[in-house]
N, C-alpha and C positions, 0 to 999 in steps of 0.2 A: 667688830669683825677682826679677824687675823688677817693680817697679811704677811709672807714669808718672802724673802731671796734665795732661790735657790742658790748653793756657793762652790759647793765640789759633791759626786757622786762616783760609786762603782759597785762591785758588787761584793757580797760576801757570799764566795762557794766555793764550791767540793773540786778541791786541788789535788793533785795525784804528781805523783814522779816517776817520768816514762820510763825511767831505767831500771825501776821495780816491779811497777805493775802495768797492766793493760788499763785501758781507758776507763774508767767504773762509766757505767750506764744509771747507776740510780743511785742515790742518796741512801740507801738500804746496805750497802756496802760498810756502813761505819756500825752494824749491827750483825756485822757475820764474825762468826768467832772467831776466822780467822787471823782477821785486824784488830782484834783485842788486845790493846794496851798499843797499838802499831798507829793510831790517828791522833791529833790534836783539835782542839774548837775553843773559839773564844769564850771568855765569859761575859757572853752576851746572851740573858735572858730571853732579850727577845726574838733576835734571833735562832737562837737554838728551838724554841717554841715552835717556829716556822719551819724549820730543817725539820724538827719531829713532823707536825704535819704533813708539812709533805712528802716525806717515808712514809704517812700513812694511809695514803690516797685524799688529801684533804683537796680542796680546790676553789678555785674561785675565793668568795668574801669567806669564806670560813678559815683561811689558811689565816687572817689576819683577825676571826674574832676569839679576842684572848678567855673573855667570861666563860665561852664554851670550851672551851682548848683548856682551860687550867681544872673546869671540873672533870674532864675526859679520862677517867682510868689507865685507858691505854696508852694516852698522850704524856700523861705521869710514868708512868713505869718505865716507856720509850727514855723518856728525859733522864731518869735516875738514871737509867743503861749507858745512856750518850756519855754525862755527865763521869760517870765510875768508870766507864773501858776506856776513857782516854789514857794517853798519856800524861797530856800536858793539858792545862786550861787555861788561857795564857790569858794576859790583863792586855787593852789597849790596841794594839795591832799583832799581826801572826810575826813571827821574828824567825830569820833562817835558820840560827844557831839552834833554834826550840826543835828544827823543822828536820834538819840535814841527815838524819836517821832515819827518817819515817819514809812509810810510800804515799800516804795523803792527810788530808789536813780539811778543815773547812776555814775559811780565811777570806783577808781581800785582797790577799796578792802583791801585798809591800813588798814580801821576804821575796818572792821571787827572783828579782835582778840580783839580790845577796847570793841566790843559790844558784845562778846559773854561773856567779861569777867562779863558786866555788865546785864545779863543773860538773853539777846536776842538771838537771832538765826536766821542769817543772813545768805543769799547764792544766790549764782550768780542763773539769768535765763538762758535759753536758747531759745530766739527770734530764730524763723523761719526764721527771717529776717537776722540772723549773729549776731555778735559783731565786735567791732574794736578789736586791738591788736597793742600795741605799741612797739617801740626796741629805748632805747636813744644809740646812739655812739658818740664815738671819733671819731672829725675829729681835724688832724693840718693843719694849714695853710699854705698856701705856702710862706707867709711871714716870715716863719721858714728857708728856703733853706738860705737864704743872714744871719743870725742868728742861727750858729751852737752852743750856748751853750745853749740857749733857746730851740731848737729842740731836743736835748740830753737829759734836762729838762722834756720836755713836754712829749715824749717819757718814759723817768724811770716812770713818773709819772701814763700813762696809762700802762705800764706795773704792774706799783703796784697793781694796782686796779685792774687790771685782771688777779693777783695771785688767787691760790687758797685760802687764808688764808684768805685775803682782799673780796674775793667773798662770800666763805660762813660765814663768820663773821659781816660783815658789811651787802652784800648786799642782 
């Protein structure tokens, strides 16, 4: 059996900057030519899978089954598009400096406090279609069991962090 900790969560979505544009209503918006070369998305496979999706009316368990989603023509093609009209594909987290041109972005929202410092005004949409929503956890491994000092280890370790002190300070 797996057992996980959840450790930190939030979302990866469809960002916009009110001083450019009006609110987007769907996730379809990074597919109008007008925002050609004007948006950024992580390079995050599987996220992005999920964004196509649901641009394409996907719902429910299918937004998440990849087997079908990766044979899907359309769902291919959507990706190539996502992927080539961006600006930017940025690695790791969305970052202001990548961002402070653009009217939207798909992200989770780090770069923001950077961009309002730098006196944008950025805010999440809300697509018809959903958002994602991520949770990273702790898992140990069973390779731990035969390895009790390392297990004790890893253990204090994910208890540290999911102190309070460690939680609201850091994360």
């Amino acid at each position: 059996q797996v057992y996980a900790v959840a450790m930190v969560q939030g979302p990866y979505g469809l960002m916009y900057n009110k001083d450019r544009i009006a609110a987007p209503t769907s996730w379809s918006i990074l597919w109008d030519p007008k925002y050609k070369g004007q948006y950024s998305v992580g390079n995050l496979p599987n996220f992005n899978v999920v964004t196509v999706a649901l641009s394409l009316g996907f719902t429910g368990d299918a937004v998440f089954n990849y087997e079908s989603l990766r044979d899907d023509p359309r769902v291919l093609a959507r990706l190539m598009e996502l992927a080539k009209n961006s600006s930017k594909v940025w690695d790791g987290v969305d970052d202001a400096a990548d961002l402070k041109e653009l009217p939207l972005t798909a992200g989770y929202g780090f770069s923001i406090p950077a961009l309002q410092k730098m006196g944008q005004h950025w805010a999440y949409a809300r697509p018809t279609e959903g958002s994602i929503w991520w949770v990273d956890n702790w898992v140990l491994s069973a390779q731990l069991a035969a390895q009790p000092n390392l297990k004790r280890i890893a253990e204090d370790f994910i208890n540290f962090t999911l102190s309070p002190h460690y939680q609201l300070d850091v994360f």
